[in-house]
mmCIF file as Biopython writes it, N, C-alpha, C and O atoms, coordinates in Angstrom:
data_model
#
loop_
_atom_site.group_PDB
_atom_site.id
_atom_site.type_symbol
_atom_site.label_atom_id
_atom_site.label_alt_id
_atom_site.label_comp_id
_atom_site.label_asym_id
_atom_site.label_entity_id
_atom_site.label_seq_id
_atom_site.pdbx_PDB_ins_code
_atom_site.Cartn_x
_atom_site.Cartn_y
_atom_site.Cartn_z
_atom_site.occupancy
_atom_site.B_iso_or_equiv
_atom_site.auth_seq_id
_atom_site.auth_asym_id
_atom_site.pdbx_PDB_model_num
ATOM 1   N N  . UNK A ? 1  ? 84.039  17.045 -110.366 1.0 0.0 1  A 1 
ATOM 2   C CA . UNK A ? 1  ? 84.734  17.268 -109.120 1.0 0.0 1  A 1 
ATOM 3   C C  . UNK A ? 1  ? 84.243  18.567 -108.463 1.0 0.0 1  A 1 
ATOM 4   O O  . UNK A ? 1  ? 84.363  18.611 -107.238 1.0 0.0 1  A 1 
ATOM 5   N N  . UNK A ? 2  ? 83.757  19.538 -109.029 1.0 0.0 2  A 1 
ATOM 6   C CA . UNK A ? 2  ? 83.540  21.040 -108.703 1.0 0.0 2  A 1 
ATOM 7   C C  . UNK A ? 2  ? 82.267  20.557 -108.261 1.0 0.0 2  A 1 
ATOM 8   O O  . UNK A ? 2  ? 81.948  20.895 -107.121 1.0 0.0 2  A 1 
ATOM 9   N N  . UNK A ? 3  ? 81.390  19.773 -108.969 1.0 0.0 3  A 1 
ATOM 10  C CA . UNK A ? 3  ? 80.111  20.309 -108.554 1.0 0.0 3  A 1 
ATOM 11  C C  . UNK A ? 3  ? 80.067  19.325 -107.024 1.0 0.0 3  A 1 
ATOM 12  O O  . UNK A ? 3  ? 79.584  19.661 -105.943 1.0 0.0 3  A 1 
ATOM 13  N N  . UNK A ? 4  ? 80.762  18.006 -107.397 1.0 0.0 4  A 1 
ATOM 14  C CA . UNK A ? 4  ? 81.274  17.061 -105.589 1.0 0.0 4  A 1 
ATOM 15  C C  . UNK A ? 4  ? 81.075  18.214 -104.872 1.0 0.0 4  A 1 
ATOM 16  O O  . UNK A ? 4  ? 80.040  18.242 -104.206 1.0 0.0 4  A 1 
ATOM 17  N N  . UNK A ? 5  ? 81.870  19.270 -104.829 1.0 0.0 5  A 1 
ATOM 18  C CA . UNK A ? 5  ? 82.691  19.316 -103.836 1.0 0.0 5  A 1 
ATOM 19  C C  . UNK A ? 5  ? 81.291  21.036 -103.509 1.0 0.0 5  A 1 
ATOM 20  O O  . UNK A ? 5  ? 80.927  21.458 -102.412 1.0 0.0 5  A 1 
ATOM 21  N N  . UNK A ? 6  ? 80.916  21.528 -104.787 1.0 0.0 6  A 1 
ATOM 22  C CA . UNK A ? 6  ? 80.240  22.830 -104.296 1.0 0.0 6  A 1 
ATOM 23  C C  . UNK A ? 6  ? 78.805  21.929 -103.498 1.0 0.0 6  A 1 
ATOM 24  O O  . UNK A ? 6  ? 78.520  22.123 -102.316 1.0 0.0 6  A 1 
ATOM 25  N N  . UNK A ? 7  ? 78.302  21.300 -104.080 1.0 0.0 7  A 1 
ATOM 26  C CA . UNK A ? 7  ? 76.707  20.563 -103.821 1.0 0.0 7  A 1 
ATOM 27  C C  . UNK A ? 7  ? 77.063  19.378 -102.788 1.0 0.0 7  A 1 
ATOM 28  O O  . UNK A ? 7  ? 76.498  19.221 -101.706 1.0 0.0 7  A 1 
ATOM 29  N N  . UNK A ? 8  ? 78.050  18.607 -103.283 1.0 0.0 8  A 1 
ATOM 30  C CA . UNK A ? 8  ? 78.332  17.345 -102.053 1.0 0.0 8  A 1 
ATOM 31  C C  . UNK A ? 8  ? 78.538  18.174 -100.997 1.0 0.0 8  A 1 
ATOM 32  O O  . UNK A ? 8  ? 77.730  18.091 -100.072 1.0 0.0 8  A 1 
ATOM 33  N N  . UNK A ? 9  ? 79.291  18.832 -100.928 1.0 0.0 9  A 1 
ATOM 34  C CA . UNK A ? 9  ? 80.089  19.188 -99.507  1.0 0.0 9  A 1 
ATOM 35  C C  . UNK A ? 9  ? 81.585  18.706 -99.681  1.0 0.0 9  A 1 
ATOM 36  O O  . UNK A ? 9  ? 82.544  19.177 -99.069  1.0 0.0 9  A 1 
ATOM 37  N N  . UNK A ? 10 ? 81.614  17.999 -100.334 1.0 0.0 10 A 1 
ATOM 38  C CA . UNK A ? 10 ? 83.262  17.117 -99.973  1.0 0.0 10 A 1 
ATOM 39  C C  . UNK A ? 10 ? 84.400  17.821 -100.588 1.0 0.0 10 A 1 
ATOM 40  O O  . UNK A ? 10 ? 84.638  18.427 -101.633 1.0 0.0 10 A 1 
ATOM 41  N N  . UNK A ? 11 ? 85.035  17.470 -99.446  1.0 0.0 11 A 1 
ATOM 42  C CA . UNK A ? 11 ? 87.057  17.912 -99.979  1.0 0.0 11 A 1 
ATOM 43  C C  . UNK A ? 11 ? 87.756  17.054 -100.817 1.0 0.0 11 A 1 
ATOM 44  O O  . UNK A ? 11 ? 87.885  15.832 -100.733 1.0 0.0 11 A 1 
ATOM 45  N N  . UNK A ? 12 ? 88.152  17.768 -101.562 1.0 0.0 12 A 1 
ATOM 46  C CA . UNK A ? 12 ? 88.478  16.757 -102.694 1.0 0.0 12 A 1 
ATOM 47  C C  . UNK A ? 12 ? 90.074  16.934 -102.526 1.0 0.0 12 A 1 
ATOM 48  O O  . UNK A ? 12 ? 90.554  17.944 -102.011 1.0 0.0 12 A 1 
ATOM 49  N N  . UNK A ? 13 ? 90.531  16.305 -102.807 1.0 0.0 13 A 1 
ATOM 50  C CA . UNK A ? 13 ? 92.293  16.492 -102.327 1.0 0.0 13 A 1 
ATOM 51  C C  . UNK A ? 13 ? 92.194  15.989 -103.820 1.0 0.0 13 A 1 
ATOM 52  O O  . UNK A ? 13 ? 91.402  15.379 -104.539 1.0 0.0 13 A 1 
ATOM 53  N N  . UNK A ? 14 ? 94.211  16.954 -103.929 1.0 0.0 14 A 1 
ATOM 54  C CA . UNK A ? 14 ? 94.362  16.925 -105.168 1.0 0.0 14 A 1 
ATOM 55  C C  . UNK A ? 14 ? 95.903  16.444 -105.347 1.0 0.0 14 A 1 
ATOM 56  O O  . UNK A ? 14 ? 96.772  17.005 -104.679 1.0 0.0 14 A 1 
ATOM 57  N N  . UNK A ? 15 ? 96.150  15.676 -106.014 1.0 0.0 15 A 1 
ATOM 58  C CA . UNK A ? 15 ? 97.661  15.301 -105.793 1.0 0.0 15 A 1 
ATOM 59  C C  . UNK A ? 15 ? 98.570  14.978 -107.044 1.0 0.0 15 A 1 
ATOM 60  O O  . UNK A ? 15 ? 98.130  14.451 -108.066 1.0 0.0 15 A 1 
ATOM 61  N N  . UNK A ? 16 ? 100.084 15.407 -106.823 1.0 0.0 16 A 1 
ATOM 62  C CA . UNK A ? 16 ? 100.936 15.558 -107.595 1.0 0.0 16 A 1 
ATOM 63  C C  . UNK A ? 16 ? 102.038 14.446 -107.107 1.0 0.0 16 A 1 
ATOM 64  O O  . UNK A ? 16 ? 102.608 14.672 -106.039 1.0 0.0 16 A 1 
ATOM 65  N N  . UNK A ? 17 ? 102.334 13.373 -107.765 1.0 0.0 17 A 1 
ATOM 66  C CA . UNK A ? 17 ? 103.616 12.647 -107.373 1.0 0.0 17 A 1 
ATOM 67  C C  . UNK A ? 17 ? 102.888 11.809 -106.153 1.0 0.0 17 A 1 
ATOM 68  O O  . UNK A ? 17 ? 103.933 11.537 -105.562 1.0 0.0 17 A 1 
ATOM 69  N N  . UNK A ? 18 ? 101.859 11.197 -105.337 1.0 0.0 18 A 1 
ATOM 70  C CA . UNK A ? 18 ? 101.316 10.556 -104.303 1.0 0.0 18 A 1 
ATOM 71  C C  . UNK A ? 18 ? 101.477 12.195 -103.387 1.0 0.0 18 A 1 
ATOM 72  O O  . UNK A ? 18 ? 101.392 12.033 -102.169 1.0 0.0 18 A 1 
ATOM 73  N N  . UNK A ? 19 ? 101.620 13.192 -103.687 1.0 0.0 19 A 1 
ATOM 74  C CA . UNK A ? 19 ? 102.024 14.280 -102.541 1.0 0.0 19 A 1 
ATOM 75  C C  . UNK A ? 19 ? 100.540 14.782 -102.514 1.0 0.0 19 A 1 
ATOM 76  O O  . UNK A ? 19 ? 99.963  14.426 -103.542 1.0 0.0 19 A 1 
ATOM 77  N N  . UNK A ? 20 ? 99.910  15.345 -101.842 1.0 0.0 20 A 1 
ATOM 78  C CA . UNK A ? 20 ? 98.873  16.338 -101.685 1.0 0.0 20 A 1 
ATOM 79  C C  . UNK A ? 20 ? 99.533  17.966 -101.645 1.0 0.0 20 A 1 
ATOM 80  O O  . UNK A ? 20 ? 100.304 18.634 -100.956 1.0 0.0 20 A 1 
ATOM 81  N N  . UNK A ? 21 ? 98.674  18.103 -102.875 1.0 0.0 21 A 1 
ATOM 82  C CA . UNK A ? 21 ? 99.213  19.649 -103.327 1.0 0.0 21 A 1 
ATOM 83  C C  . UNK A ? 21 ? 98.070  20.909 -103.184 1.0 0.0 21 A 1 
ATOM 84  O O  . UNK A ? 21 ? 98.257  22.123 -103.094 1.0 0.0 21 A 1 
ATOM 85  N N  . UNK A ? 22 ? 96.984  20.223 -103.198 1.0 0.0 22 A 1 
ATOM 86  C CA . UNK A ? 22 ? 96.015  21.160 -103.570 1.0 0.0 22 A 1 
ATOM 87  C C  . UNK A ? 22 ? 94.595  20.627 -102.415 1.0 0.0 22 A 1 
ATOM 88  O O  . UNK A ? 22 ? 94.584  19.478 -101.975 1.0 0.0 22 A 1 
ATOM 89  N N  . UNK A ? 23 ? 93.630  21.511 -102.098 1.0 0.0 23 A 1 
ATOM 90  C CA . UNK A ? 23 ? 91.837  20.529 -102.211 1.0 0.0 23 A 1 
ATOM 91  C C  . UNK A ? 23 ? 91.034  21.351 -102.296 1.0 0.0 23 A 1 
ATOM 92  O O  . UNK A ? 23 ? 91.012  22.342 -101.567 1.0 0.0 23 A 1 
ATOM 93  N N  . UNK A ? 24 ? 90.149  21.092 -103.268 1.0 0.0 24 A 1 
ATOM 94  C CA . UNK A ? 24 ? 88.617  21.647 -103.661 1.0 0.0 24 A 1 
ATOM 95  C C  . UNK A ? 24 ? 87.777  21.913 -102.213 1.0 0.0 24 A 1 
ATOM 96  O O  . UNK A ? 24 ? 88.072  21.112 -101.327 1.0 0.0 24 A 1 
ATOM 97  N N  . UNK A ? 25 ? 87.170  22.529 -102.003 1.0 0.0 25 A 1 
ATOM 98  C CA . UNK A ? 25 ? 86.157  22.594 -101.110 1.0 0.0 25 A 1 
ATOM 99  C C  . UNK A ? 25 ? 85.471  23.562 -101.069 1.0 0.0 25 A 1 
ATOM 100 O O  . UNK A ? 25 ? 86.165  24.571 -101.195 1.0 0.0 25 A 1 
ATOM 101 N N  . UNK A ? 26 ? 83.567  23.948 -100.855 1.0 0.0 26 A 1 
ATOM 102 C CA . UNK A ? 26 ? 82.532  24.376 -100.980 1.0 0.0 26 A 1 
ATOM 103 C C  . UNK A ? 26 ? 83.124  25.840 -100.922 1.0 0.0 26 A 1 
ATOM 104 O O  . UNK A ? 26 ? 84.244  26.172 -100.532 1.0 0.0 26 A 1 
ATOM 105 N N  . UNK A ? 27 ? 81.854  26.831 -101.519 1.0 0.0 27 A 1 
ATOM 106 C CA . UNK A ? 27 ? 82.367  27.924 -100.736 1.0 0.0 27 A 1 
ATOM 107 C C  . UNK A ? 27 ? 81.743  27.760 -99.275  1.0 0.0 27 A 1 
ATOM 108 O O  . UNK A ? 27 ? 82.186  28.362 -98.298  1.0 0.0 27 A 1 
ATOM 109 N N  . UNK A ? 28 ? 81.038  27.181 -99.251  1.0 0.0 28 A 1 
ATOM 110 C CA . UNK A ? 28 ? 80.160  27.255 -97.723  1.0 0.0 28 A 1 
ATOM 111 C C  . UNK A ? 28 ? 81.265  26.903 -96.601  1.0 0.0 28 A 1 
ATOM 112 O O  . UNK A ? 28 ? 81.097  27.236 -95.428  1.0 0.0 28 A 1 
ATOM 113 N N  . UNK A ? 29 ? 82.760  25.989 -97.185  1.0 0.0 29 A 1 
ATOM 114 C CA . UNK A ? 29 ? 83.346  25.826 -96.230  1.0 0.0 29 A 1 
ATOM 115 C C  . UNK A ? 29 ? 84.453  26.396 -96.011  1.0 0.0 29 A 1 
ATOM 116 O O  . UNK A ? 29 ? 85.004  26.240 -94.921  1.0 0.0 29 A 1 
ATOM 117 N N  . UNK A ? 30 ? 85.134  27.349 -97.219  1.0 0.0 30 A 1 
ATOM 118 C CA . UNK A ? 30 ? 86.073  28.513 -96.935  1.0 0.0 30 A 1 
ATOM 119 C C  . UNK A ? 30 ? 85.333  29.521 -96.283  1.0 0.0 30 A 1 
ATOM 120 O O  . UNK A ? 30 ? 85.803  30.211 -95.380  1.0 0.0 30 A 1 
ATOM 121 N N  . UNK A ? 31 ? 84.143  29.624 -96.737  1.0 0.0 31 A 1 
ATOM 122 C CA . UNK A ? 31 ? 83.484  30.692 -95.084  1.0 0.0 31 A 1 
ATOM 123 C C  . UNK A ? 31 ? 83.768  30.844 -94.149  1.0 0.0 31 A 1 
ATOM 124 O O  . UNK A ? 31 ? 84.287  31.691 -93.422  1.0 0.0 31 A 1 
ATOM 125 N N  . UNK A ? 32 ? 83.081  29.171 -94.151  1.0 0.0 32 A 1 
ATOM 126 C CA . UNK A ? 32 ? 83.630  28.785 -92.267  1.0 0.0 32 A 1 
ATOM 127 C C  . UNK A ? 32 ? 85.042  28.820 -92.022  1.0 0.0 32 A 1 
ATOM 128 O O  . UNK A ? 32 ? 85.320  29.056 -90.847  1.0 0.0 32 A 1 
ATOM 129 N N  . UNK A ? 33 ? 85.883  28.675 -92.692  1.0 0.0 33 A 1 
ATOM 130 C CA . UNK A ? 33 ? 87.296  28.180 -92.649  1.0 0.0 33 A 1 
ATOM 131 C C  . UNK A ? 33 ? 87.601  29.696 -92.255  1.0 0.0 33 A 1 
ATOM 132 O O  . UNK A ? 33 ? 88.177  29.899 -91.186  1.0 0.0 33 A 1 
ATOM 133 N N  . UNK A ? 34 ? 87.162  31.004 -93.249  1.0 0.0 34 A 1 
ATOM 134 C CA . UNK A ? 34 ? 87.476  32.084 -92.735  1.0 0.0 34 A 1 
ATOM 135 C C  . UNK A ? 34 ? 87.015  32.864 -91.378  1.0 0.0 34 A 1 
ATOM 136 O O  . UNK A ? 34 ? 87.629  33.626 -90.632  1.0 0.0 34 A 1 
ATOM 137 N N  . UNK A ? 35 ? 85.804  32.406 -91.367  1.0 0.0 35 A 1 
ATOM 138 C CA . UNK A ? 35 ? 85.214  32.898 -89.635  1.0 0.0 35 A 1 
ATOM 139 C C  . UNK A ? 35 ? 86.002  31.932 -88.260  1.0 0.0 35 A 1 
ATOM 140 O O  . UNK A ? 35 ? 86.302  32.282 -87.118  1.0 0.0 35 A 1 
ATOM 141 N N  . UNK A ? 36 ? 86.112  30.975 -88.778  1.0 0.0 36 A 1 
ATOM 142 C CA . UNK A ? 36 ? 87.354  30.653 -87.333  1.0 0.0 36 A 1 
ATOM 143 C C  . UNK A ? 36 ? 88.370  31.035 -87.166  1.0 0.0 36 A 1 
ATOM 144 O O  . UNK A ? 36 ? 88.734  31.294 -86.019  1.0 0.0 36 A 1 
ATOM 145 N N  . UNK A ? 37 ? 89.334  31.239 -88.415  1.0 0.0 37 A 1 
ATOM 146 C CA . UNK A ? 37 ? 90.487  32.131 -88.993  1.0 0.0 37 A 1 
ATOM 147 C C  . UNK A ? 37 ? 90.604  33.696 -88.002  1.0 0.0 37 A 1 
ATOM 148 O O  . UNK A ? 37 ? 91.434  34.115 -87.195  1.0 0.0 37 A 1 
ATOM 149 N N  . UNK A ? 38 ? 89.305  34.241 -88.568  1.0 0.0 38 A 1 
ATOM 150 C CA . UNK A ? 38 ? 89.238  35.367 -87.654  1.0 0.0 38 A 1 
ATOM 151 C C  . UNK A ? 38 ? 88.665  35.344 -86.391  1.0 0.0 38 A 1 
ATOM 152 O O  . UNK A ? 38 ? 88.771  36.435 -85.831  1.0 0.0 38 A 1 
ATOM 153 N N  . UNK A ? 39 ? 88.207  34.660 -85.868  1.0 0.0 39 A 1 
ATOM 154 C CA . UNK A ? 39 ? 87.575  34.405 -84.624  1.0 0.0 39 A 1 
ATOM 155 C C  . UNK A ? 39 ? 89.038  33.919 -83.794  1.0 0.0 39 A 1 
ATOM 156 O O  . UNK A ? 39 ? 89.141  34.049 -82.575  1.0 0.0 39 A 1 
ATOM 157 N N  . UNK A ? 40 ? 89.930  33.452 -84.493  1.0 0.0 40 A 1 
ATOM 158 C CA . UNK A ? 40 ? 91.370  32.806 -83.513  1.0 0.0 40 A 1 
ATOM 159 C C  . UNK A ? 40 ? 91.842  34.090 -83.486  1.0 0.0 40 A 1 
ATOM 160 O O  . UNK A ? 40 ? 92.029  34.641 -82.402  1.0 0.0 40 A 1 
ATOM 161 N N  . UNK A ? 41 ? 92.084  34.707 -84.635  1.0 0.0 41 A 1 
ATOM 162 C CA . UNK A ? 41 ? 92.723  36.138 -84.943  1.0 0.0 41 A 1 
ATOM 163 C C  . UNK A ? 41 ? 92.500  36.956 -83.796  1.0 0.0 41 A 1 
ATOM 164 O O  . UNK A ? 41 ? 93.423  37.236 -83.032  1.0 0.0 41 A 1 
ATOM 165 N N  . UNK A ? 42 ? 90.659  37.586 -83.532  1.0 0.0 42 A 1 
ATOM 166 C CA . UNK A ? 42 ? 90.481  38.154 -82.817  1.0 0.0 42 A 1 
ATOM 167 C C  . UNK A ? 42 ? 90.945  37.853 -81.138  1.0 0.0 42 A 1 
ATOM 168 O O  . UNK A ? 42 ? 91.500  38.671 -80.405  1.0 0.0 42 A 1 
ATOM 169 N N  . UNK A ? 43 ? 90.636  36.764 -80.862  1.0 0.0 43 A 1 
ATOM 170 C CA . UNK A ? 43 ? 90.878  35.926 -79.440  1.0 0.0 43 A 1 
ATOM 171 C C  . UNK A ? 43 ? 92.326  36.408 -79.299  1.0 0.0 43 A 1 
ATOM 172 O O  . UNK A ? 43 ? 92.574  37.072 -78.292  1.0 0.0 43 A 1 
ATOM 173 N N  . UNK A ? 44 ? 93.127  36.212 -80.004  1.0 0.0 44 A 1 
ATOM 174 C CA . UNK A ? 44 ? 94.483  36.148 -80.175  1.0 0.0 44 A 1 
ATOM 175 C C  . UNK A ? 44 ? 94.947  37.743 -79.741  1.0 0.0 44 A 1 
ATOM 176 O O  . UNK A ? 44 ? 95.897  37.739 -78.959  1.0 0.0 44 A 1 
ATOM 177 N N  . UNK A ? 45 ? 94.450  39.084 -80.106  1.0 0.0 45 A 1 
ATOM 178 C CA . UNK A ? 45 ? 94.282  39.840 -80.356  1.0 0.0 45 A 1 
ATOM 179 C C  . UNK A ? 45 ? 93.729  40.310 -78.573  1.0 0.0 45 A 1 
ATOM 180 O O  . UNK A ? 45 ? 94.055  41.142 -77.726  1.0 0.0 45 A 1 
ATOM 181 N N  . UNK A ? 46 ? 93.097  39.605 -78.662  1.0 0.0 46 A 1 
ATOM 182 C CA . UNK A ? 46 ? 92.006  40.370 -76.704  1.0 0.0 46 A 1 
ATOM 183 C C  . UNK A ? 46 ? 93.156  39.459 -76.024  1.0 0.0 46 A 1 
ATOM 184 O O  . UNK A ? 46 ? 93.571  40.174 -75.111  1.0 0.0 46 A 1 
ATOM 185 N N  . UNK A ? 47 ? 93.878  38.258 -76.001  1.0 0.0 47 A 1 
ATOM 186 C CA . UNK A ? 47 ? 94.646  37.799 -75.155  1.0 0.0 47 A 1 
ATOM 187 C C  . UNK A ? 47 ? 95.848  39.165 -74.940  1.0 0.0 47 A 1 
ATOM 188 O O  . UNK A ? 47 ? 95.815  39.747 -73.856  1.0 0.0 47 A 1 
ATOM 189 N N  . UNK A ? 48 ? 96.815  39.597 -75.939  1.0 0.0 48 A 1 
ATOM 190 C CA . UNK A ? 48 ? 97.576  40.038 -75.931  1.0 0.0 48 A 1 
ATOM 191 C C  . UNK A ? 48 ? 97.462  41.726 -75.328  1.0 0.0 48 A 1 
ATOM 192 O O  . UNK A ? 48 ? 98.271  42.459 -74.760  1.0 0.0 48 A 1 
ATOM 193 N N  . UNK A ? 49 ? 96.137  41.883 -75.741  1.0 0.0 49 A 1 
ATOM 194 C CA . UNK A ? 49 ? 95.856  43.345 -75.422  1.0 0.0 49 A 1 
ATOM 195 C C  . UNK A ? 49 ? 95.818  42.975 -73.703  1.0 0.0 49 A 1 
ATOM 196 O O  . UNK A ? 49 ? 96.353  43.828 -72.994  1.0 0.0 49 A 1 
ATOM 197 N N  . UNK A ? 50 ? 95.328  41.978 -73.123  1.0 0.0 50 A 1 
ATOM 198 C CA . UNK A ? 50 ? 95.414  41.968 -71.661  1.0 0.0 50 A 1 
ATOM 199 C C  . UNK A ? 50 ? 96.280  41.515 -70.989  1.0 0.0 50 A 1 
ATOM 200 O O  . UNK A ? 50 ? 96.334  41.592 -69.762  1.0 0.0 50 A 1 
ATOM 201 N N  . UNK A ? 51 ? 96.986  41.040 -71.635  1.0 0.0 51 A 1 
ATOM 202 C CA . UNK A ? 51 ? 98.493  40.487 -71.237  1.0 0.0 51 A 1 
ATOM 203 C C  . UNK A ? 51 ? 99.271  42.125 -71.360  1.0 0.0 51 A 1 
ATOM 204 O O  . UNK A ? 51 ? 100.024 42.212 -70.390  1.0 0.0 51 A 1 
ATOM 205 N N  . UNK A ? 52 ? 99.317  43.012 -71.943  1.0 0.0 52 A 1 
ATOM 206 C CA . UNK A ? 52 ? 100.010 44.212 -72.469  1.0 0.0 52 A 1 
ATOM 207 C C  . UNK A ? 52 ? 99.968  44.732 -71.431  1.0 0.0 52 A 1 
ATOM 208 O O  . UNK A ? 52 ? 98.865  45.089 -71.018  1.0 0.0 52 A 1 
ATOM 209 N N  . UNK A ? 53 ? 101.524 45.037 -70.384  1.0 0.0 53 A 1 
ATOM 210 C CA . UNK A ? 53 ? 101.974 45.720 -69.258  1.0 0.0 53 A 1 
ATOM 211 C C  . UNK A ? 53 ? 102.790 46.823 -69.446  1.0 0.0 53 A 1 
ATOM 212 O O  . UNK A ? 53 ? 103.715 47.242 -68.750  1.0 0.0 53 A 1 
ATOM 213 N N  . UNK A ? 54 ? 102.084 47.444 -71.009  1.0 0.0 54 A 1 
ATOM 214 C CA . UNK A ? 54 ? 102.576 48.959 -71.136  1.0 0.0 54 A 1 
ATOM 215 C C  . UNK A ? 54 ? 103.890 49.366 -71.516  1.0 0.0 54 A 1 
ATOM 216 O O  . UNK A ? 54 ? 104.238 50.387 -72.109  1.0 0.0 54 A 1 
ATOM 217 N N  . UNK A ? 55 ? 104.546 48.440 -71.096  1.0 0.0 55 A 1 
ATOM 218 C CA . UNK A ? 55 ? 106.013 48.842 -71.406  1.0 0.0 55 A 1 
ATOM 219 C C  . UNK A ? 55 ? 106.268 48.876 -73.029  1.0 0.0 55 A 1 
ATOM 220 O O  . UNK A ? 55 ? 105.778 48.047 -73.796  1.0 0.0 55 A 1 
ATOM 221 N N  . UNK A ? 56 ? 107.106 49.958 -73.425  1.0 0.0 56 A 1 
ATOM 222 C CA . UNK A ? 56 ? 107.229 50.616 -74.793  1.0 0.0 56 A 1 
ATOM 223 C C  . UNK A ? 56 ? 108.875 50.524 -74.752  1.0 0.0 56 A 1 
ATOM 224 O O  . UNK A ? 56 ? 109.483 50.895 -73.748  1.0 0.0 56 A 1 
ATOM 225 N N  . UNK A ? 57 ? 109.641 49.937 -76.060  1.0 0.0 57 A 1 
ATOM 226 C CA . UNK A ? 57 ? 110.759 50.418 -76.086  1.0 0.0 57 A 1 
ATOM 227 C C  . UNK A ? 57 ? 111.007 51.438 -78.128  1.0 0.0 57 A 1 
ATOM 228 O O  . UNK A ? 57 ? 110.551 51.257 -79.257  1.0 0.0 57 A 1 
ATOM 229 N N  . UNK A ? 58 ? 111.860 52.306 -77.539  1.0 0.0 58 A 1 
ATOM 230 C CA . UNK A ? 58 ? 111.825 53.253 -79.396  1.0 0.0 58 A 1 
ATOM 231 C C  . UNK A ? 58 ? 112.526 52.319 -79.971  1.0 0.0 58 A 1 
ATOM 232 O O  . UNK A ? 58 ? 113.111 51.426 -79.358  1.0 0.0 58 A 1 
ATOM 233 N N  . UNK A ? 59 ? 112.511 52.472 -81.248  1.0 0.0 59 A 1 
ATOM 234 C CA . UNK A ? 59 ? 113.101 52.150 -82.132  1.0 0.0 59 A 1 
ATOM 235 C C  . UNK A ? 59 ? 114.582 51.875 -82.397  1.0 0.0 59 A 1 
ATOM 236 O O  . UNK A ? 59 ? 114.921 50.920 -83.095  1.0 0.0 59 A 1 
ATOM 237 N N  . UNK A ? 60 ? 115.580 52.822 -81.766  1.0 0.0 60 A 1 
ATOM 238 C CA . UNK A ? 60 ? 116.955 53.115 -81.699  1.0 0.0 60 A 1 
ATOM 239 C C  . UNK A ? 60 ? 116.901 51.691 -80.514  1.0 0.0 60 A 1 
ATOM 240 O O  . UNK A ? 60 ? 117.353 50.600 -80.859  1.0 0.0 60 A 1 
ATOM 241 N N  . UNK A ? 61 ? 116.357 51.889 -79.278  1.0 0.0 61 A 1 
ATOM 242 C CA . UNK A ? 61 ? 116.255 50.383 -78.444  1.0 0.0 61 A 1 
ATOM 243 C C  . UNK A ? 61 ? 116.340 49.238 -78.644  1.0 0.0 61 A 1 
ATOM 244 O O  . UNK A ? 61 ? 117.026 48.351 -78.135  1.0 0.0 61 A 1 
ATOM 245 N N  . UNK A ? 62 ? 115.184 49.270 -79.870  1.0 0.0 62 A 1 
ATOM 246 C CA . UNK A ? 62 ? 115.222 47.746 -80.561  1.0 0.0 62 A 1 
ATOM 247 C C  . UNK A ? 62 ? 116.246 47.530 -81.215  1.0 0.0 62 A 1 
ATOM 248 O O  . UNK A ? 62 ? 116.605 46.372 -81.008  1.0 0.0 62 A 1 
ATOM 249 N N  . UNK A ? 63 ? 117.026 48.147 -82.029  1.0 0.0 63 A 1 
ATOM 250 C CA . UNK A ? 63 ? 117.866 48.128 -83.064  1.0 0.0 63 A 1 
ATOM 251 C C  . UNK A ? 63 ? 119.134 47.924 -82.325  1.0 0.0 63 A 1 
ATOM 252 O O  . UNK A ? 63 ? 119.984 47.124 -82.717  1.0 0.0 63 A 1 
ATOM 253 N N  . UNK A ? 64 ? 119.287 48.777 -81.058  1.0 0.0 64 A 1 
ATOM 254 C CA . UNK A ? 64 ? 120.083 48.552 -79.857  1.0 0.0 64 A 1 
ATOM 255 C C  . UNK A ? 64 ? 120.218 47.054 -79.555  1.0 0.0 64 A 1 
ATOM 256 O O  . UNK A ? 64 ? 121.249 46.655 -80.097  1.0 0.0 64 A 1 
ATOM 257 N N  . UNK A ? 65 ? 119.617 46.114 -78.936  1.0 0.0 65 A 1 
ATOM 258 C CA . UNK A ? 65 ? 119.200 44.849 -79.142  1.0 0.0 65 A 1 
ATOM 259 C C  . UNK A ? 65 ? 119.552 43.983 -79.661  1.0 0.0 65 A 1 
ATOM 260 O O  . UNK A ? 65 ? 120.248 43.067 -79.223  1.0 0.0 65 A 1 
ATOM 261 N N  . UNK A ? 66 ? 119.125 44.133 -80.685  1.0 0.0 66 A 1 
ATOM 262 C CA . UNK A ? 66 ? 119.010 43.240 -82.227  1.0 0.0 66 A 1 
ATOM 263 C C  . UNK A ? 66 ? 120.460 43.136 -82.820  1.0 0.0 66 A 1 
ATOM 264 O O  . UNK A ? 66 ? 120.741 42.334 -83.711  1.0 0.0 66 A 1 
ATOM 265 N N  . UNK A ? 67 ? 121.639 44.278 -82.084  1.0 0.0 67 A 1 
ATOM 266 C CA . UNK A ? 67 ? 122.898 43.986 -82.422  1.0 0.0 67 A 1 
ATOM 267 C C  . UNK A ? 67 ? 123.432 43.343 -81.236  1.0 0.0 67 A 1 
ATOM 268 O O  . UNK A ? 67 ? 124.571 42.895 -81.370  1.0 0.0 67 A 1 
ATOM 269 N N  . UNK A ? 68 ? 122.906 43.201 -80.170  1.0 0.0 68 A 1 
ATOM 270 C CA . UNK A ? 68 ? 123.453 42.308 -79.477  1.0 0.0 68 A 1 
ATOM 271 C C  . UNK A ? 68 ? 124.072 40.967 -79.519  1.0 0.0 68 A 1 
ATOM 272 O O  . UNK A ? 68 ? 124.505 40.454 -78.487  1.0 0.0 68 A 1 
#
């Protein structure tokens, strides 16, 4: 199954009870899995920074709030 999944390429799903619990897959494709991960991250990250209209509230504010 390891070597399927390092040399095939393939996802191997892994299952407990008919449930899918687990799946094998390359490292070549948790790579990728992690560079889109952070590539959404970052995007995510430049949206908000330009959306950001400065406004700041302290701490005592929020907490102010939050008992509302």
């Amino acid at each position: 199954m390891l070597g399927r999944a390092m040399y095939g390429g393939e996802r191997i799903g892994v299952t407990r009870n008919g449930k899918l619990v687990a799946v094998v897959i390359s490292p070549d494709d948790l790579e990728a899995l992690e560079e889109f991960e952070m590539a959404q991250d970052v995007a995510a990250y430049r949206q908000a920074k330009a959306e950001d209209d400065g406004t700041r509230v302290s701490l005592d504010e929020l907490r102010a709030g939050l008992r509302q």
